[in-house]
BAFI-3210 file (N, C-alpha, C; in Angstrom, 3 decimals, decimal comma, padded with zeros to 6 digits):
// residues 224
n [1|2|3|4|5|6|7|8|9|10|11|12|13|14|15|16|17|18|19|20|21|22|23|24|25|26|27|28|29|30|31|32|33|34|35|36|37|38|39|40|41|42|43|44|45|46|47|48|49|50|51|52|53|54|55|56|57|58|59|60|61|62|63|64|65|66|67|68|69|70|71|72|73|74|75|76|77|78|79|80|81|82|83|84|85|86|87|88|89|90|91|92|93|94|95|96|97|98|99|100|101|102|103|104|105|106|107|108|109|110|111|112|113|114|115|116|117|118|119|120|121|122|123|124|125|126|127|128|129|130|131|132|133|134|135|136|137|138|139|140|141|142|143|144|145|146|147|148|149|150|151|152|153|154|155|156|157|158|159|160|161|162|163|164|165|166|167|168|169|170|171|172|173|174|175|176|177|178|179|180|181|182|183|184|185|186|187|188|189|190|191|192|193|194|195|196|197|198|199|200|201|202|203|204|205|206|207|208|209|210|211|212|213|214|215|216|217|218|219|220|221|222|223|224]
n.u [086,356|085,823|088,316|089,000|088,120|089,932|092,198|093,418|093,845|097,100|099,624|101,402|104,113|107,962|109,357|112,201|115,332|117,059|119,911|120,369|120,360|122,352|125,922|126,710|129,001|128,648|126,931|125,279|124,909|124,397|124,942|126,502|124,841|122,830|124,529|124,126|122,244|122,066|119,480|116,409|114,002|111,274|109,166|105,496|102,402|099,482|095,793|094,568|091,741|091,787|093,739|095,235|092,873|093,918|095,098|093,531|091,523|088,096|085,242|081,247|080,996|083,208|086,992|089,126|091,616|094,828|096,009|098,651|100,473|102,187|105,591|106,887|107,582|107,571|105,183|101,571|100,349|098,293|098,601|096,788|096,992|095,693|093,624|090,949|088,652|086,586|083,690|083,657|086,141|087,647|089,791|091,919|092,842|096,016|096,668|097,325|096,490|097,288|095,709|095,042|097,808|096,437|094,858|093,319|093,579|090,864|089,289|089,266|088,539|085,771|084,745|085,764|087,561|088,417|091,625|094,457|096,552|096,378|097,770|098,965|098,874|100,141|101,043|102,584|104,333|105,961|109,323|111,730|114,128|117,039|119,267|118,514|116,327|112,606|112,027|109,992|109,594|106,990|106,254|107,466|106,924|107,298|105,829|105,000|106,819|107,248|107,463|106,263|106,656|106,871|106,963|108,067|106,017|108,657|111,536|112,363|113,503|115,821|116,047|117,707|116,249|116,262|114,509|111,616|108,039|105,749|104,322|102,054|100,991|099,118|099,349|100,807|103,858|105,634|109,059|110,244|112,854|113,791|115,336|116,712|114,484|112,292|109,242|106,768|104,738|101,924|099,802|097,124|097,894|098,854|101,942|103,823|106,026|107,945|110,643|111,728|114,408|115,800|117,572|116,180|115,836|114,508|112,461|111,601|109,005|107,842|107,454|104,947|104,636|103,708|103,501|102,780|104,563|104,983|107,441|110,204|111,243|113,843|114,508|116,926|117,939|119,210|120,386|119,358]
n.v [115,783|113,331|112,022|111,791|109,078|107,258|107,662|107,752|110,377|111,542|112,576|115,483|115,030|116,146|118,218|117,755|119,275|121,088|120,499|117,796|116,690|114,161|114,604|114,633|112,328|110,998|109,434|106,251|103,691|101,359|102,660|105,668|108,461|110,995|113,931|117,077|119,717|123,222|124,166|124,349|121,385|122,384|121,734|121,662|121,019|118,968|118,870|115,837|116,553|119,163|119,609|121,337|122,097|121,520|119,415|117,487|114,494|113,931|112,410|112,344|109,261|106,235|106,483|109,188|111,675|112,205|113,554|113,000|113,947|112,436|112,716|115,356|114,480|111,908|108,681|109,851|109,624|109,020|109,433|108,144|109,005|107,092|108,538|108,619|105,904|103,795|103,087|100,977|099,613|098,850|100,475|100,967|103,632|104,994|102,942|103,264|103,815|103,606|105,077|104,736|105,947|107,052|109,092|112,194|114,455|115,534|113,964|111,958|112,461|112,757|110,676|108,200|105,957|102,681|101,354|101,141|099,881|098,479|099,121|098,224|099,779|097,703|095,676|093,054|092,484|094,398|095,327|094,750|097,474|097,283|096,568|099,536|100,274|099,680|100,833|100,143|099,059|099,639|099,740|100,062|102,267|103,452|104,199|106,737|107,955|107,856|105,779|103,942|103,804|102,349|104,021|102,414|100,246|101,595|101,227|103,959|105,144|106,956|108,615|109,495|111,129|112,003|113,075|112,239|113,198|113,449|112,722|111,086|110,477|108,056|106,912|107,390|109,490|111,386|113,219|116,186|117,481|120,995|122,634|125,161|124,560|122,347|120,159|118,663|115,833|114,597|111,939|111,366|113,407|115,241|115,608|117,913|117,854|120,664|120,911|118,393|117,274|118,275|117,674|115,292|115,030|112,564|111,869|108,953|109,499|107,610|104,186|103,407|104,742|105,025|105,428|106,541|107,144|108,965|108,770|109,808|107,716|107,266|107,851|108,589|107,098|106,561|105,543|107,880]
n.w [090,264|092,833|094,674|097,451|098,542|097,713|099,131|102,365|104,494|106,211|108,498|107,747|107,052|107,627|104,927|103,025|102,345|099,954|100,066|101,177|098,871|097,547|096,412|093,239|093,182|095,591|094,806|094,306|092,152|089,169|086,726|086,176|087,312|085,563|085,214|087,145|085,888|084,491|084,539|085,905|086,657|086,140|087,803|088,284|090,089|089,998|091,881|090,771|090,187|088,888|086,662|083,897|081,396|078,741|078,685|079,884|079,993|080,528|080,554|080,384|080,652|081,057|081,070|082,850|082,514|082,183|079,787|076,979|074,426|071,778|070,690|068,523|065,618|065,814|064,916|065,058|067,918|071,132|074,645|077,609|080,739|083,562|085,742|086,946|086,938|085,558|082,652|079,363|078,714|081,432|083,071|085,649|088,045|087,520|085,813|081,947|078,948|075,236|072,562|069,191|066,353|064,569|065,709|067,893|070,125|070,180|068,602|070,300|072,377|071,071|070,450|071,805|070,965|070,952|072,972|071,916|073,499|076,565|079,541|082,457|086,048|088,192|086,378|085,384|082,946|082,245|082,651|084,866|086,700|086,077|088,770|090,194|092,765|093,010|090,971|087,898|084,365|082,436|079,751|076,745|074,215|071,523|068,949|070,005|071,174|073,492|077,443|079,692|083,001|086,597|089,881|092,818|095,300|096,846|099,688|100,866|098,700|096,128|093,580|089,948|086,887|083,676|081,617|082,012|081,812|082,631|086,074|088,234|091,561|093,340|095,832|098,736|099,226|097,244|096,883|095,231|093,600|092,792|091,023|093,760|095,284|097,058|096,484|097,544|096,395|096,861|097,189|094,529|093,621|090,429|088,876|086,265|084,192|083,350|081,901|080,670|079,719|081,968|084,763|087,052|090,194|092,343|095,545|097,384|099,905|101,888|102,870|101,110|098,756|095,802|092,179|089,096|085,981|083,136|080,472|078,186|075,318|075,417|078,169|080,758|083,790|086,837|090,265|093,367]
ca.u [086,406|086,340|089,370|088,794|088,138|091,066|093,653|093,519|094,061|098,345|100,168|102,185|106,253|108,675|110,342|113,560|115,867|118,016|121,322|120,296|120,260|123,789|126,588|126,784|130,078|128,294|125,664|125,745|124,020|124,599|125,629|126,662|123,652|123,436|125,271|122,658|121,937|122,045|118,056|115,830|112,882|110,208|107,875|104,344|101,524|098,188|095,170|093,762|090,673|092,470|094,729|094,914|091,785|094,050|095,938|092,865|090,445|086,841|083,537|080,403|081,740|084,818|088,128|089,364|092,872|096,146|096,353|099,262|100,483|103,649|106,583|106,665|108,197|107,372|103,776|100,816|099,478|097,423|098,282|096,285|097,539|093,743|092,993|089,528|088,315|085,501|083,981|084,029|087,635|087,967|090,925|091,904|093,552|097,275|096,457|098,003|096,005|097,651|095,108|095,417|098,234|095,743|094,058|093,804|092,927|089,225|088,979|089,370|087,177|084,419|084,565|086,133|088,136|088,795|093,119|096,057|097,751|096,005|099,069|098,131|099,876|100,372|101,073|103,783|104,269|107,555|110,660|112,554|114,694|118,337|120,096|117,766|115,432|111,316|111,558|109,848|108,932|105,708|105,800|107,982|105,782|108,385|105,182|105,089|108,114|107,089|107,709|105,300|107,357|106,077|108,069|107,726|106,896|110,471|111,850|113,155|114,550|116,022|115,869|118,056|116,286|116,414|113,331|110,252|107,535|104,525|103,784|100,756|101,146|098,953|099,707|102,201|103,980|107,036|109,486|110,643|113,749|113,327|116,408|116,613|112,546|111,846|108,040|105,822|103,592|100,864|098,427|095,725|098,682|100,075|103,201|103,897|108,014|108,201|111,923|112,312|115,728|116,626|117,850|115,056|116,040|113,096|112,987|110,262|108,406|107,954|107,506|103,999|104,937|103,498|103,446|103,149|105,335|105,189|108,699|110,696|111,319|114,784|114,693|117,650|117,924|119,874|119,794|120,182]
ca.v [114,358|113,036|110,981|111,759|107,916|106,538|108,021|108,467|111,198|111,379|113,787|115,828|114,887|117,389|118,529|117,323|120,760|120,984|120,172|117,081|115,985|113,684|115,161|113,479|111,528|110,302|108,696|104,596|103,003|100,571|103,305|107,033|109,498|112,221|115,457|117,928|120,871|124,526|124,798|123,255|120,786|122,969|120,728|121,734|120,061|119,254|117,643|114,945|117,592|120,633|119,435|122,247|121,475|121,282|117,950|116,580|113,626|113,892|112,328|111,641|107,550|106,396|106,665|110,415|111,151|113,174|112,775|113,145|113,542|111,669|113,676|115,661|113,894|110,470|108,492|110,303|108,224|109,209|108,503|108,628|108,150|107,109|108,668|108,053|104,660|103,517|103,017|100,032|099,509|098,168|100,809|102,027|104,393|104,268|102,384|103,653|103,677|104,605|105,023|104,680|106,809|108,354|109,763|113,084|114,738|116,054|112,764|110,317|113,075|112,881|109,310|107,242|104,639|101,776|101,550|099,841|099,405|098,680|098,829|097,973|099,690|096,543|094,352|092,493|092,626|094,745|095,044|095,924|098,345|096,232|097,570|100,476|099,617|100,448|101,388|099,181|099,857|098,530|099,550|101,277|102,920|103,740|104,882|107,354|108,255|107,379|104,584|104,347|103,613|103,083|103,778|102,020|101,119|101,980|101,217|104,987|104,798|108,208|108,181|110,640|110,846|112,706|112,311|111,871|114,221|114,197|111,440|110,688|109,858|106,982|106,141|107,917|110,665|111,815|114,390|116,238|118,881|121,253|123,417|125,140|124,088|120,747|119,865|117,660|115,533|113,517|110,677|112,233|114,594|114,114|117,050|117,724|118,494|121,334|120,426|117,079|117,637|118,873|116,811|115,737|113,871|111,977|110,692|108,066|109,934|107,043|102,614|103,186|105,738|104,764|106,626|105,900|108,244|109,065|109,912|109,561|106,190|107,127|108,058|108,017|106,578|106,148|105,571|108,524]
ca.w [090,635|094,382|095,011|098,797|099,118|097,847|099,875|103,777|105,178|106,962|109,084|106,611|106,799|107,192|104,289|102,296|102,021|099,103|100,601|101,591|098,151|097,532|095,970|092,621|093,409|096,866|094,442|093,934|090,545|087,836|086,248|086,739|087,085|084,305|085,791|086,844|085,579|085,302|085,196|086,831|085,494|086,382|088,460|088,442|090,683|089,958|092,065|089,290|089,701|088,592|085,883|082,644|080,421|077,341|079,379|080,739|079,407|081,036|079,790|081,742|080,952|080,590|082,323|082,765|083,110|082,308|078,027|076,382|072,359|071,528|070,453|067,224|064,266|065,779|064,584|066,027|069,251|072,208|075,285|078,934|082,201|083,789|086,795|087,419|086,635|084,797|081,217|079,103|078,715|082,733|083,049|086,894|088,216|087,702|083,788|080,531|077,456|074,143|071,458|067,748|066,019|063,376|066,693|067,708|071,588|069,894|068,090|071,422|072,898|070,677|069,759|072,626|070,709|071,483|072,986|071,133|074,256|078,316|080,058|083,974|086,919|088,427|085,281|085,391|081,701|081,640|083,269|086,611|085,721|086,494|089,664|090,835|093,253|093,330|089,304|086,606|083,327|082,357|078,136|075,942|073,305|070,718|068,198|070,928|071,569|075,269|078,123|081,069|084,600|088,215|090,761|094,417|096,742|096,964|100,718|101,069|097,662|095,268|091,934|089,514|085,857|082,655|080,160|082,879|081,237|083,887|087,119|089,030|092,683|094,015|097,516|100,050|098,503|096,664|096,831|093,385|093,953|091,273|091,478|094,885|095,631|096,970|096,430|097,514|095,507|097,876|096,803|094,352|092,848|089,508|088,703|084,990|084,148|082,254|080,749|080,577|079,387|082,708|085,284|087,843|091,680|093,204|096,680|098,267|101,137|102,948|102,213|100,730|097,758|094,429|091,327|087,225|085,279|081,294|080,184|076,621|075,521|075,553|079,661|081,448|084,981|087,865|091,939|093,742]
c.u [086,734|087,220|089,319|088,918|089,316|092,201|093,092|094,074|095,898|098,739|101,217|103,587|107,078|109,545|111,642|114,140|116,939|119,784|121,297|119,920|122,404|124,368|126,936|127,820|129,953|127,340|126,332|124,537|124,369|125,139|125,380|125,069|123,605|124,227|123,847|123,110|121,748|120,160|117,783|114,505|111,878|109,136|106,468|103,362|100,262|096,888|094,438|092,510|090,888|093,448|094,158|093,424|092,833|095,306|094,638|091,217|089,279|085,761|082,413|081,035|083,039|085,801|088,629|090,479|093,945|096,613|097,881|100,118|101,967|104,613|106,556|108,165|108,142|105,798|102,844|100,036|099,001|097,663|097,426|096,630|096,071|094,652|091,802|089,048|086,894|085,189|083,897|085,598|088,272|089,236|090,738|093,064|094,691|097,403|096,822|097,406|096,800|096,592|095,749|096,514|097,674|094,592|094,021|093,128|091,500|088,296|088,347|088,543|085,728|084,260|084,945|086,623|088,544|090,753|093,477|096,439|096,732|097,514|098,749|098,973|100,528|100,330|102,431|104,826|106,154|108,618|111,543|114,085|116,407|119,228|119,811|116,153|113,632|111,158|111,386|109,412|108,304|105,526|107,020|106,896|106,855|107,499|104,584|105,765|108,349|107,549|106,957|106,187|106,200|107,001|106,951|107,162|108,150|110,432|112,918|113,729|114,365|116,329|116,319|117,633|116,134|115,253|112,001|109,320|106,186|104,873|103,121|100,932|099,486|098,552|100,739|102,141|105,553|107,728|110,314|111,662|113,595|114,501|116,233|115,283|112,551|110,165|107,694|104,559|103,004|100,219|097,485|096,376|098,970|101,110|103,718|105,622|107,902|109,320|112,091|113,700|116,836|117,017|117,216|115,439|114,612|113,003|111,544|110,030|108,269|107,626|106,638|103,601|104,738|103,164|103,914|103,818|104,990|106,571|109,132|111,148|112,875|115,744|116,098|117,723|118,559|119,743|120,348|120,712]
c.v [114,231|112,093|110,572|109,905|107,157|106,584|108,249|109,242|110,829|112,706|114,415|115,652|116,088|117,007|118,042|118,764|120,308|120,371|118,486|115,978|115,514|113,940|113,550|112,086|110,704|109,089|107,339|104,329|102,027|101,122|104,408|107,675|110,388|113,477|116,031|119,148|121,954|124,962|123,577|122,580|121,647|122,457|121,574|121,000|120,107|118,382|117,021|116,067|118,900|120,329|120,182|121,707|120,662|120,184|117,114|115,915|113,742|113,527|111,984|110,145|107,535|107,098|108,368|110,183|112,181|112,897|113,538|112,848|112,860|113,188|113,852|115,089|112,443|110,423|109,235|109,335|109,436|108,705|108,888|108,171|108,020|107,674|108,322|107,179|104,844|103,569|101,499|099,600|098,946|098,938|101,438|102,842|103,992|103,698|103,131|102,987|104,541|103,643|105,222|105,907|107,689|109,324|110,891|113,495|114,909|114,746|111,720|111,552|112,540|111,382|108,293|105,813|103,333|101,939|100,564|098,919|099,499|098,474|098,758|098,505|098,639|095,343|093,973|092,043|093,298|094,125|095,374|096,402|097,684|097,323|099,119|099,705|100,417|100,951|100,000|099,638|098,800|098,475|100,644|101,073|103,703|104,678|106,357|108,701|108,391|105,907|105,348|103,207|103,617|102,661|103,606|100,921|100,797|101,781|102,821|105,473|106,613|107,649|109,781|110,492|111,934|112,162|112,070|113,589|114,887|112,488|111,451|109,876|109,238|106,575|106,680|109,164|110,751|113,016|114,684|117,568|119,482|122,641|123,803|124,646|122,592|121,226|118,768|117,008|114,330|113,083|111,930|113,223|114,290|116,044|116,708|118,838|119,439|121,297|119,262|116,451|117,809|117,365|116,192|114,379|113,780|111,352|110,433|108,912|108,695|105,504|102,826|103,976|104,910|105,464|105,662|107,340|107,669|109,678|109,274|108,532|106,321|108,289|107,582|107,913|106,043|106,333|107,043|108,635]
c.w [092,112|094,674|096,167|099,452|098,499|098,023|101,127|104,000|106,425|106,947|107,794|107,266|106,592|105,845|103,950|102,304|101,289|099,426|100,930|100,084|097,712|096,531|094,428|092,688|094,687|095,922|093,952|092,555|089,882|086,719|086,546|086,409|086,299|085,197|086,063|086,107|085,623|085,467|085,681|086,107|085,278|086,695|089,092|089,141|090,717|090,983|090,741|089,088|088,765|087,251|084,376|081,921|079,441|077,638|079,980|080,118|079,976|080,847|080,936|081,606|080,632|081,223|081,816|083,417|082,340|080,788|077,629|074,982|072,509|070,535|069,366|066,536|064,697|065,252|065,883|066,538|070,096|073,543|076,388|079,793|083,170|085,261|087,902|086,326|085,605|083,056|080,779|079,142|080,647|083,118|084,917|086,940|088,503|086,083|083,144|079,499|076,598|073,209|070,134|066,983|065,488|064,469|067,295|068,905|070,962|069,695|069,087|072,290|072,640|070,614|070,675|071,480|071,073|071,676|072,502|071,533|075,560|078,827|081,524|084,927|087,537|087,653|085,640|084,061|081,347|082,701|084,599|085,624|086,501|087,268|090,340|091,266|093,268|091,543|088,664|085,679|082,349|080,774|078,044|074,605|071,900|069,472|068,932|071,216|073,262|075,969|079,090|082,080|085,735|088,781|092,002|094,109|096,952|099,177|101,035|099,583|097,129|094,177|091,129|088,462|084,759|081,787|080,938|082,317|082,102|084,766|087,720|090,636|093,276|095,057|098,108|099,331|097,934|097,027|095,598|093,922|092,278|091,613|093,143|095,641|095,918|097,086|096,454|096,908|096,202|096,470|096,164|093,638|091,281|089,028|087,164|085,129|082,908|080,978|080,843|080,105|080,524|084,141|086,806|089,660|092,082|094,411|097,175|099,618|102,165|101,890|101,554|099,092|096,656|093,264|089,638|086,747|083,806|081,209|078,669|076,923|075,634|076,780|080,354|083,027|085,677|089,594|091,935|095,244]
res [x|x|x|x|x|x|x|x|x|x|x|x|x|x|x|x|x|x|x|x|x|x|x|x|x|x|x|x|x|x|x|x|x|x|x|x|x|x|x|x|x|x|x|x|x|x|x|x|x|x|x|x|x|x|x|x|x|x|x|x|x|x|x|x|x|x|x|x|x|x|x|x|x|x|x|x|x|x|x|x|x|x|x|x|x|x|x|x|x|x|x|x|x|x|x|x|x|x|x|x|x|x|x|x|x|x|x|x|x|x|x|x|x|x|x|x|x|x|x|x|x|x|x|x|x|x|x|x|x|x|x|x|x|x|x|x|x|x|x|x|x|x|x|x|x|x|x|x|x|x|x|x|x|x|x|x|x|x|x|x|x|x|x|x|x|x|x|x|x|x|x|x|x|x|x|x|x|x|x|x|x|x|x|x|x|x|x|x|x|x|x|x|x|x|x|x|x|x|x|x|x|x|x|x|x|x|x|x|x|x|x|x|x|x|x|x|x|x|x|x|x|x|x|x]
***
């Protein structure tokens, strides 16, 4: 897939270095941040082109995009974080479809279903997340066991959370510390959390940073 056109081309930003992430007792919130952790999330980065097969939606029509199953022992759903646009369904990039529980990755392959749920990056549908700035959360999906978030554009903003399972950057870029490793995730990226358990800091690269996240509906979140 060519994304090429919907990101410009920017000088790359130096680096965040681990130290420069705030000592949890420096950190302000609404409420305390989880503790971190002795591992680390394990942040992976993919371009939308490159993302595993056995994570990634594709048809000649129809929106292609970053699928993911809902958590075992909840109802089986479907969801997709679209990437690339198109299709009946009017979905762009940045959108959240969850298809039918009785649905199955081969199934919404072969068959393109119609979704449950359009959820719109820019809907206004959910919620700001009370007292952290640049986070809203656009659905909880409880048949799921998911919630779809976008963070930004954040004015500089950090973000400490527990439960974020993959995110798709957008516009600008992010930075993801992943134990000693900071990584960068540009426009056109999306980075999948190996533990979601573990405890994951996020900081806005710059004002223009946008990004949809999938994480458990029962995500925790605080500034960092």
């Amino acid at each position: 897939m060519n994304v090429k056109w919907l990101f410009k081309r920017k000088k790359p930003a130096p680096q965040a270095i681990p130290k420069d992430i705030p000592r949890d007792d420096d950190r302000r919130g609404p409420v305390p941040p989880p503790p971190r952790t002795a591992h680390a999330p394990g942040v992976t980065i993919h371009k939308f082109a490159q993302i595993p097969a056995q994570h990634s939606l594709r048809r000649s029509e129809g929106p292609g995009g970053f699928f993911l199953e809902g958590e075992e022992g909840k109802a089986r759903a479907a969801v997709l974080l679209v990437l690339e646009a198109g299709g009946e369904f009017g979905a762009g990039p940045g959108d959240v479809l969850l298809v039918s529980p009785s649905s199955s990755f081969e199934e919404i392959s072969r068959t393109s279903p119609p979704p449950g749920h359009h959820i719109r990056r820019d809907g206004v549908a959910g919620a700001a997340f009370p007292g952290i700035t640049g986070l809203r959360v656009l659905a909880r999906l409880p048949e799921a066991g998911l919630a779809v978030l976008r963070l930004g554009p954040p004015p500089g903003a950090r973000w400490v959370f527990r439960g974020i399972r993959a995110f798709a950057v957008f516009s600008g870029r992010l930075a993801a510390f992943d134990g000693d490793d900071v990584r960068e995730i540009r426009a056109g990226s999306l980075a999948r959390v190996a533990d979601p358990s573990a405890t994951l800091y996020l900081e806005a690269g710059n004002d223009a940073a946008l990004a949809v996240a999938l994480a458990a509906d029962d995500f925790i979140a605080a500034l960092g």
